[in-house]
RODO-2510 file (C-alpha; in nm, 4 decimals, decimal comma):
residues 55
     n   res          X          Y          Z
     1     x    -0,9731     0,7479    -1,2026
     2     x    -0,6261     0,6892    -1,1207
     3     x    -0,5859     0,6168    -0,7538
     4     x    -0,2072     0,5695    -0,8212
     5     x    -0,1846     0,9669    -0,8154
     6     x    -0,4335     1,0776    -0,5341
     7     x    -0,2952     1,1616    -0,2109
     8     x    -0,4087     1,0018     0,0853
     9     x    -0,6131     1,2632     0,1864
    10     x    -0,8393     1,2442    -0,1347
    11     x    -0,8208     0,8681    -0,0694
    12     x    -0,9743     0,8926     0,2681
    13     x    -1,2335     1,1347     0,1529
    14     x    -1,3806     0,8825    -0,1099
    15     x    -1,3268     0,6172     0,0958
    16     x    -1,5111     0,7094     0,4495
    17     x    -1,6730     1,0440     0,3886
    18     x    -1,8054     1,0938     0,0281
    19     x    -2,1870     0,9352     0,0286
    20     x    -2,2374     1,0227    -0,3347
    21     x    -1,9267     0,7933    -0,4349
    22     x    -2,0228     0,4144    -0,5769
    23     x    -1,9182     0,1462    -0,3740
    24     x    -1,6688     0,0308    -0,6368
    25     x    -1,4692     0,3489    -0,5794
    26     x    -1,4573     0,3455    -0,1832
    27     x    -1,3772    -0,0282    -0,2314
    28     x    -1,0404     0,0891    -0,4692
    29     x    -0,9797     0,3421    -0,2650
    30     x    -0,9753     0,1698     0,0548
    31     x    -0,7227    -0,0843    -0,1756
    32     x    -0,5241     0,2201    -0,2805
    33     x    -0,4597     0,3022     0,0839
    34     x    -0,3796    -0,0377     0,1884
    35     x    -0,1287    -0,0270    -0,0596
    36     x     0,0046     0,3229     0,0235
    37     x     0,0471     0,2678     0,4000
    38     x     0,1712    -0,0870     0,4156
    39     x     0,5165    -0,1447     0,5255
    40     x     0,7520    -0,1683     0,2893
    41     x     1,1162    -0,4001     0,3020
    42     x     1,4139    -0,2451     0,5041
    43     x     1,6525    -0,4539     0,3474
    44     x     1,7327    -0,7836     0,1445
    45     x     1,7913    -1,0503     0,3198
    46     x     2,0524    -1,3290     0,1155
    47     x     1,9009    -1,6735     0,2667
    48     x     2,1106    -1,8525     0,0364
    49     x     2,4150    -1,7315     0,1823
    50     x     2,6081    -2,0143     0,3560
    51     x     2,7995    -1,9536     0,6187
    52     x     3,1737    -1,9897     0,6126
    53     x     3,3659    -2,0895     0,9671
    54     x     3,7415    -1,9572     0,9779
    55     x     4,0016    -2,2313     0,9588
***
């Protein structure tokens, strides 16, 4: 299967409510929405950047 292109809802449905599914496929679905709902970046953040005081 590839879990990159199922929706969430099909995701869920393996995962929690379809009994004839292996284990091994709830177990990459439930990774697939992990994946899909985790929080991703706002921004970059430079921490190399050294400050520079005016003269």
């Amino acid at each position: 299967m590839n879990w990159k292109k199922a929706t969430l809802g099909q995701l869920y449905e393996i995962a929690y409510n379809d009994d004839g599914a292996s284990p091994s496929h709830k177990r990459a679905a439930i990774e697939e929405i992990r994946r899909k709902t985790r929080q991703k970046p706002k921004g970059k953040i430079n921490y190399k950047e050294k400050k520079v005081y005016p003269r």
